[in-house]
C-alpha positions, 0 to 999 in steps of 0.5 A: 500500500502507498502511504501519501508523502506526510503519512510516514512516521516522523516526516520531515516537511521537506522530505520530497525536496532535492537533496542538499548534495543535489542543489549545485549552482547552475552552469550560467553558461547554459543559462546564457545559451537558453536566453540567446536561444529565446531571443532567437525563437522571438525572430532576433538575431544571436551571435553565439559567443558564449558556449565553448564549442566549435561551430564546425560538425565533425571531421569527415573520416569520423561521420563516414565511419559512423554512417559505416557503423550504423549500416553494419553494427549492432551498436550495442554496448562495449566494455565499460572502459571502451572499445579495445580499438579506441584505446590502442588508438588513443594510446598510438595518439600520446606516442605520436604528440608527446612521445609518450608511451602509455598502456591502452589498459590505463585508458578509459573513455568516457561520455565525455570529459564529464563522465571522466571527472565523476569517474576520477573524483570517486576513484580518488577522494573520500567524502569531505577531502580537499581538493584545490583548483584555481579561480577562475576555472571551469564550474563544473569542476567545483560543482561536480565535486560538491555534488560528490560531497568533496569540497573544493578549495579555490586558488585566487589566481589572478593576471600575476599568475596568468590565472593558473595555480602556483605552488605559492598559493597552494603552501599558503592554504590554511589546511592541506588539501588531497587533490589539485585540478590543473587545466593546461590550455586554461578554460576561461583564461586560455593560459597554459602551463609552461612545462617547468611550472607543470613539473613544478606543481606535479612534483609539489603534489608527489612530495604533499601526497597530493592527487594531481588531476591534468584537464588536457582538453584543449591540447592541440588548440594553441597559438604559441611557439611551445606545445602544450605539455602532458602531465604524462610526461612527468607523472604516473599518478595523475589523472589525466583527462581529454575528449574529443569535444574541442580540438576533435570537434566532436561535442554532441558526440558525448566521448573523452578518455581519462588515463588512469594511475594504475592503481585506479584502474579496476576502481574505474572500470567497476564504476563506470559498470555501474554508473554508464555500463559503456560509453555510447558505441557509435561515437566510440567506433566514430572517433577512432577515425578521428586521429586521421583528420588532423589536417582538417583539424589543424584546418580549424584551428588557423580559424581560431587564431585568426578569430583570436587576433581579430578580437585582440585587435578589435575589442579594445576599441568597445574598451575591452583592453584588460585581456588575459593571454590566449595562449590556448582554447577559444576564449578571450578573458576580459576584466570589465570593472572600469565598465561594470561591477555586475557581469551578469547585468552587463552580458544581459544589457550586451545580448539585448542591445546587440544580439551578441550573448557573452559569459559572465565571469561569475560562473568561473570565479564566485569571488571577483567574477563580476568584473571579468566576461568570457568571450569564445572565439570558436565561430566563424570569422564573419561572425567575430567581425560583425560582433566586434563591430556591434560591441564598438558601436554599442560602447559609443 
């Protein structure tokens, strides 16, 4: 028999509400995504600088290889930690752009990056563990981790540390932390980790006993003369986590991989059983594909450095001068507090005046994000002219 909600001995007047774990801050991007896309269901016209994706579908080689795959597989599920055929490729992909050799047994894909940290972070910390990341970075991370009941610990890095953690910030905590998260080229700043200061922190981490996390996402997107380096040429103990969503243009796809510590390995691959059983087969058998398209790819990202220096160029004239150094990603990092004290208002004011839908800085730094806007690149040069121009105009 069904007893109704209140009929339980001792209820709690709240016992249908969401759980305290389950009341994570919004990803105000996707908040910003939805009113550009109401404006555009209204007739208006948007121009989409606020999410971080590319504009251009997947390469070639992966859509034939996927329509191959619908035509003559079954599509079923895969071993948890992924396509045998996938691994040994991904594997082949650090020998070939980092010189690195990794075991395809430590290689798990993932549905998307996302399901990697989930995966991680359970793998690696208890229940009320430390973990530090610096701020501004990407929400999800402090979200992801805070749904997980572990708590996370904000670095304040500023334009003095390229906004990328340092060892100084991390010995200056009051309490010791058991994880750091490290994003190398950096969402939203774009800054990279020269590879000294990445042995720096791996090796503060080894010595501390401290769990290092590598978000390696947007290697291959990058404008220097230095590649971005792997935290696998340094360290067998993080947790190493890429996808295929940016430099393999591949989002809605829903694929990445996490290079596991050996240690970690069967605690992965026991919780993916249980939490995805597999990552979804027609992107897994797509993106195997995908590590031949690199001069399509390499293609996409001259777009992005063109866009980069367009809006370097331009965005100063709408009084957008204090930009963080895009060393990598698509997105420009703009501290606006000569313009606005409230980041949120000042993108909305932006998106209804102009059309043009911009990121508060909120949603990467809840302390000093609202003075700071994020900007992506990742569209077509068109569409980085005619937003710059808007922005000039509106400025006068």
């Amino acid at each position: 028999m069904h007893r109704k909600p209140n009929s339980q001995p001792n209820a709690r007047p709240d016992c249908w509400d969401a759980a305290a774990r389950g009341k994570v801050a919004p990803f105000i991007v996707m908040e910003v995504l939805r009113a550009a896309n109401e404006r555009q269901a209204a007739g208006g016209d948007v121009l989409h600088l606020e999410v971080g994706q590319p504009s251009t579908p997947a390469p070639r080689g992966v859509l034939a290889t996927a329509k191959l795959a619908l035509e003559t597989d079954k599509i079923g599920y895969t071993d948890a930690l992924g396509l045998p055929a996938l691994r040994g490729a991904i594997a082949r992909w650090y020998r070939q752009k980092h010189g690195v050799t990794v075991d395809p047994a430590r290689i798990a894909v993932t549905t998307g990056s996302s399901g990697a940290f989930i995966l991680g972070f359970l793998a690696a910390f208890e229940a009320g563990d430390r973990v530090a990341l610096a701020a501004p970075g990407y929400p999800a991370y402090r979200n992801i981790l805070r749904a997980l009941d572990i708590e996370p610990v904000e670095l304040p890095a500023g334009s003095e540390t390229r906004f990328q953690p340092t060892v100084d910030l991390l010995e200056a905590l009051d309490r010791p932390v058991r994880g750091l998260i490290v994003a190398s080229p950096s969402n939203p700043a774009g800054t990279m980790l020269a590879p000294a200061e990445l042995r720096r922190l791996s090796d503060w981490c080894e010595a501390k006993g401290v769990r290092l996390i590598s978000d390696e996402i947007y290697h291959g997107i990058e404008y220097g003369t230095v590649a971005s380096a792997t935290a696998l040429s340094i360290t067998d103990r993080a947790l190493v986590v890429n996808s295929f969503s940016k430099y393999f243009s591949m989002t809605g796809w829903r694929l990445g991989w996490m290079v596991v510590p050996p240690e970690l390995v069967r605690s992965v691959e026991c919780l993916a059983q249980n939490l995805y059983i597999s990552p979804p087969t027609l992107s897994q058998a797509a993106a195997i594909a995908a590590f031949d398209c690199v001069d399509e790819l390499e293609g996409h990202v001259t777009r992005y450095r063109h866009n980069r220096d367009l809006l370097l160029n331009e965005l100063p004239k709408a009084g957008l001068s204090k930009l963080a150094p895009a060393d990598g990603a698509f997105y420009l990092y703009a501290d606006v507090s000569d313009l606005t004290d409230d980041s949120e208002d000042f993108c909305r004011r932006i998106l209804h005046d102009t059309g043009v839908a911009i990121t508060p800085g909120i949603d990467f730094d809840t302390t000093r994000g609202r003075r700071f806007v994020r900007l992506s690149f990742a569209g077509s040069e068109a569409e980085m002219a005619e937003a710059a121009r808007r922005l000039i105009a509106w400025r006068r």
